[in-house]
C-alpha positions as CSV (number, residue, x, y, z in Angstrom):
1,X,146.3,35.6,20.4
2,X,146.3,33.0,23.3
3,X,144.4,31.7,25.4
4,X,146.4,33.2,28.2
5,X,146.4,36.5,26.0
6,X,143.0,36.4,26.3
7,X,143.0,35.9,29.6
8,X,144.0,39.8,30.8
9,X,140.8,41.1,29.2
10,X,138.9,38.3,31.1
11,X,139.8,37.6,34.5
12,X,137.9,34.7,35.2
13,X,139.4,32.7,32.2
14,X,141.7,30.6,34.0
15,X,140.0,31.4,37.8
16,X,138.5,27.8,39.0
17,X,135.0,28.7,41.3
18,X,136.1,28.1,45.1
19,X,133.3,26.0,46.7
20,X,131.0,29.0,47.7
21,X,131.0,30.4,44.2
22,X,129.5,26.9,42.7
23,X,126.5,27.1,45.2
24,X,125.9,30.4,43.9
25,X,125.2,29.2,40.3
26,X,122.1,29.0,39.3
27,X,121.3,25.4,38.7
28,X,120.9,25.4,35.1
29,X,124.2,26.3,34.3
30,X,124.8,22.7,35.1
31,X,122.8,21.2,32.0
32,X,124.7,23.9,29.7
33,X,126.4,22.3,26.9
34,X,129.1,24.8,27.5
35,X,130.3,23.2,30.8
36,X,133.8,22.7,31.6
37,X,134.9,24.0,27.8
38,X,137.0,26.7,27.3
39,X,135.9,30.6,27.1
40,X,137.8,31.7,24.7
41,X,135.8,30.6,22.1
42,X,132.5,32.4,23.4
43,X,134.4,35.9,24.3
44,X,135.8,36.2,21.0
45,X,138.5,39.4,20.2
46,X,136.2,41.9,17.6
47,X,136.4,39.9,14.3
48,X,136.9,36.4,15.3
49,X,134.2,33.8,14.3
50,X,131.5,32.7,16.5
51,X,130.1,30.4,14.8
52,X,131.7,27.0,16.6
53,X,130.2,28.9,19.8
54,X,127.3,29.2,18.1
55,X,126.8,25.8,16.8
56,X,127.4,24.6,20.5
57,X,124.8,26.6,21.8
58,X,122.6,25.4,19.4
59,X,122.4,22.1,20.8
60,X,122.0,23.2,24.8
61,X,118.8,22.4,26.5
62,X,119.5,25.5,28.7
63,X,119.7,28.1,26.0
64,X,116.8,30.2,26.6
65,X,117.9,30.8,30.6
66,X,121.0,31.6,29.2
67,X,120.1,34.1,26.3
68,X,118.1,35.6,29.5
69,X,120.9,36.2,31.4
70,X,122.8,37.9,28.9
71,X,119.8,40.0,28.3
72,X,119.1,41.2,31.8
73,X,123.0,41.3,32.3
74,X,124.7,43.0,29.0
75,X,127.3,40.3,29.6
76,X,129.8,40.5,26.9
77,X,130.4,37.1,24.4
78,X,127.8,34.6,22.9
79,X,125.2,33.7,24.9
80,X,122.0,31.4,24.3
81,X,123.7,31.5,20.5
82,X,123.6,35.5,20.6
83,X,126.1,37.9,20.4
84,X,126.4,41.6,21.6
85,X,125.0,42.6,18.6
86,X,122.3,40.1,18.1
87,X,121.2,40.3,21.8
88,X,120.8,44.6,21.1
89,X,118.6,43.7,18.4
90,X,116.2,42.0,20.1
91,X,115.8,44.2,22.8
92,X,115.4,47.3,20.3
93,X,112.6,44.9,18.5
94,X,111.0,44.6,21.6
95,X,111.0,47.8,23.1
């Protein structure tokens, strides 16, 4: 699957932010050591390995305001060095 394959299930993939749409982004986002990389690799199809995604995020300042978002959000893909799955364990452990 490609990158442009990829890019029908998420429409943002190959969207660049208009001007008003970067002032909306919480400023954090611009420490992340994500920025300016590709998604594909953190909204993996079911199956594919995370763990490059994971090893990035293991090295961002910004993690924790990130693993947040995905928590309040239920946004899809690795987050904060969390997937889908790891991000509904901790909320069952916590609830």
């Amino acid at each position: 699957m490609t990158v442009l394959d990829r890019s029908a299930s998420l429409p943002w993939a190959l969207e660049r932010p208009d001007v008003d749409e970067l002032f909306r982004r919480p400023a954090w986002q611009a420490q992340a050591a994500c920025r300016g990389m590709g998604v594909e690799m953190f909204f993996p199809v079911p199956g594919e390995d995370v763990d490059t995604a994971r090893a990035i995020c293991a090295r961002c300042g910004v993690r924790p305001e990130c693993l947040a978002v995905a928590l309040e959000s239920g946004a899809p893909g690795v987050w904060g060095g969390t997937t889908g799955k790891d991000r509904r364990k901790l909320k069952r452990a916590s609830a």
